[in-house]
Residue, then its C-alpha position, 0 to 999 in steps of 0.5 A: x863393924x868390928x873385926x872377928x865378930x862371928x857372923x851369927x852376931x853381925x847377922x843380928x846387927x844387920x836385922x836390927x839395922x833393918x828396924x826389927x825390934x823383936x823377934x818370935x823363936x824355938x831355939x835348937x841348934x840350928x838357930x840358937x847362936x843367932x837367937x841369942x845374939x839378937x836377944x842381947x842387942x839394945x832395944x831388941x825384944x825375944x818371945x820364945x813359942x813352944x812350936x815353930x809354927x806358933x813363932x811364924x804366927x806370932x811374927x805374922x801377927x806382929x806385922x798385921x798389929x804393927x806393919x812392920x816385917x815380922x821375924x821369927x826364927x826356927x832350928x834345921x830339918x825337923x823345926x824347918x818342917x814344922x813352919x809349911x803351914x805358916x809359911x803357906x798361910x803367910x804367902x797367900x795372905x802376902x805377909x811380909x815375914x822374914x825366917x832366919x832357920x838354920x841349915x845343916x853343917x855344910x863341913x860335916x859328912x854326916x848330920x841326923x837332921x839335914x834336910x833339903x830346905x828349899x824345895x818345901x819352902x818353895x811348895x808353899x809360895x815362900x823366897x828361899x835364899x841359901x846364905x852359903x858365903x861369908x863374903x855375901x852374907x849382908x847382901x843376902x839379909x838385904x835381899x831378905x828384906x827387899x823380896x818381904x818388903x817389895x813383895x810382900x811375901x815370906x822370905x826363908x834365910x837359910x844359913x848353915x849351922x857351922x858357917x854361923x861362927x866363922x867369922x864374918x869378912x870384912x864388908x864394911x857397914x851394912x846397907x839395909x833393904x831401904x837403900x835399893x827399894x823403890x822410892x814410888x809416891x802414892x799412885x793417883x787415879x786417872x781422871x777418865x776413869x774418875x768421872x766413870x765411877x762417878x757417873x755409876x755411883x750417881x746413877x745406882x740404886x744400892x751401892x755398896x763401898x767395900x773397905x779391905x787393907x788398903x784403906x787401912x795402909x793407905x789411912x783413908x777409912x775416914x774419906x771412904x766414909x765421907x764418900x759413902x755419905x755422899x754417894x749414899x752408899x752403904x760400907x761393909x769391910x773384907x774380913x781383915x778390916x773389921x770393925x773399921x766402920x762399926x760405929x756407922x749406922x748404915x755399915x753392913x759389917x763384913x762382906x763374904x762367909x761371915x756376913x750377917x744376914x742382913x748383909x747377905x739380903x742387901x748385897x743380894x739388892x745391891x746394882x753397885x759395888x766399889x771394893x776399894x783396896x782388896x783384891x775380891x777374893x773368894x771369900x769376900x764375894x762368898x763364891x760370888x754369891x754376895x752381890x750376884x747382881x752387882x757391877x763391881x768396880x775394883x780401886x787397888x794398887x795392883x788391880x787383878x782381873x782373875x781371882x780365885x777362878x773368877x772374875x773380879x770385877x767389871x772397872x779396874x782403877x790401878x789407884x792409892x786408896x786415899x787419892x782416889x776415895x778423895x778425887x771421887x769425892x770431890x767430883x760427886x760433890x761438885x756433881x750434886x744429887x745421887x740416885x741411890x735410896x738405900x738408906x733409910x731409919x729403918x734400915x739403920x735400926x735393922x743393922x742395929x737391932x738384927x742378929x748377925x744369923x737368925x737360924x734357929x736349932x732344936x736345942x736340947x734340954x740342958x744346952x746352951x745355943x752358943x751364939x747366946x753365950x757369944x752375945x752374953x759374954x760380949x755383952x760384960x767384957x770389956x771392949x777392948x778384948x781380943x778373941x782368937x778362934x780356931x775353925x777346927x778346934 
């Protein structure tokens, strides 16, 4: 490390040594140094958003696109105010993202845009660490990353305007969060509970694989499917996971609020559920109205058994989602024939040919039922177009 490097720069270099390669901001003076710094490192990409909030959001869904901890920065006070929401959004979604924000000068007596940061970052479920020393500044960007990394959770780094151009101590190189994360393989199921599950999958009528994150982190979309062929199973996914099974004629497409009707009708039959990597959540079980009548066993890395208020399921395999589709599979091949019978041509030409919701409206004369133009405009575009909607808007 050179020496007399300001610490808004060194700061920039040790982002960059923690993989970072772009960055989502709204400059004020609070970040503006560092913003810059990180915009004039090889390799580094800036975006800069007209609101703070849409800077963590643009970061929150470069990790989801990517994997990768997501950046932003945002200005002191007012523009710190302006991300609860984000910061909200990304803590109960468990987005790894990582904000550097600017403080107010901790040297002068007075400042218009000084504001009591950590206690509303707190409010939203967001790690908040107050960088006030030059002698520690290194340790507090690895301690950033480590808590976005391990807990997967929003992490504020709060530096003090002032204290960003005095020069950084010497600290020697910078060791990034990856030399103190645990260094854990795959977890693999337990073979009791392996043949468990395979007894239930062998015995039900209508199971239903359910696919969320975990599957997709872990790479095994490709052996849950292989599992629900064999069990005869049919696969929905959690929200976030659509589409990872839409080419499969007995996927029911999305569990939960948005579920198509015919999903709705078949969870309502379904006697077994094995939700592989998703934590059950409220919306995914519709309240617990998707599958009222279903046993539902829960293969996660971090298995909980109260969710949202309600239990999440009847059989808990602490697992990696690859490992465990792959032993279950295994063990009901050698097993043989199952007894489920719910696939069938007709209910595959169902799947396909149903409309997601049937409901009909009295339309007036002049208007148009948007679910029409929805499936008009689906039909001419491109696929691989992108749709953002806001619920609100």
């Amino acid at each position: 490390m050179m020496k007399n490097v300001p610490i808004y720069e060194a700061l920039a270099q040790a982002f960059a040594a923690e993989g970072v390669d772009a960055h989502f901001t709204l400059m004020g003076d609070g970040n503006m140094h560092w913003a810059t710094a990180m915009k004039n490192l090889d390799g580094m990409t800036s975006f800069s958003a007209r609101h703070e909030h849409c800077a963590c959001a643009m970061a929150m869904g470069y990790h989801l696109a990517t994997g990768k901890v997501g950046v932003a920065s945002v200005t002191c006070g007012p523009g710190f105010t302006q991300i609860a929401t984000a910061l909200t959004v990304a803590a109960r979604g468990r987005v790894p993202l990582v904000v550097f924000a600017g403080e107010a000068p901790i040297n002068a007596k007075w400042y218009n845009q000084a504001f009591d940061q950590p206690p509303l970052a707190a409010a939203t479920g967001a790690h908040y660490i107050s960088a006030h020393s030059p002698q520690r500044m290194y340790q507090y960007v690895r301690e950033a990353f480590y808590v976005a990394r391990h807990e997967r959770k929003p992490v504020v780094l709060g530096v003090p305007y002032d204290l960003q151009k005095q020069p950084l101590p010497d600290l020697g190189e910078y060791q990034p969060s990856s030399t103190v994360l645990p260094a854990t393989g795959p977890i693999p199921a337990e073979a009791r509970q392996i043949d468990a599950l395979v007894e239930k999958l062998a015995q039900a009528r209508c199971p239903i694989i359910l696919a969320g994150r975990g599957v997709m982190r872990a790479g095994a979309a490709a052996d849950v499917e292989e599992l629900a062929e064999q069990s005869g199973a049919l696969l929905a996914t959690t929200l976030l996971a659509r589409g990872m099974f839409d080419h499969n004629p007995f996927s029911i497409g999305i569990a939960g609020g948005f579920a198509r009707d015919i999903a709705h009708e078949v969870g309502a039959r379904a006697d077994l559920v094995v939700a592989i990597g998703t934590s059950l959540n409220y919306y995914t079980v519709d309240g617990g109205n998707m599958f009222p009548n279903a046993e539902v066993v829960q293969i996660d890395t971090e298995p909980v058994g109260l969710r949202n208020g309600m239990k999440a399921a009847d059989l808990y395999l602490r697992a990696d989602a690859k490992l465990a589709a792959a032993a279950v599979l295994e063990a009901l091949r050698a097993r043989g024939k199952t007894n489920a019978g719910i696939r069938s041509a007709e209910l595959a030409r169902r799947i396909r040919d149903e409309p997601a919701d049937a409901a009909q409206f009295a339309i007036e004369p002049g208007l148009l039922d948007p679910r029409r133009a929805i499936d008009e405009l689906d039909r001419v575009i491109p696929k691989d177009y992108d749709c953002v909607s806001g619920s609100g808007h």
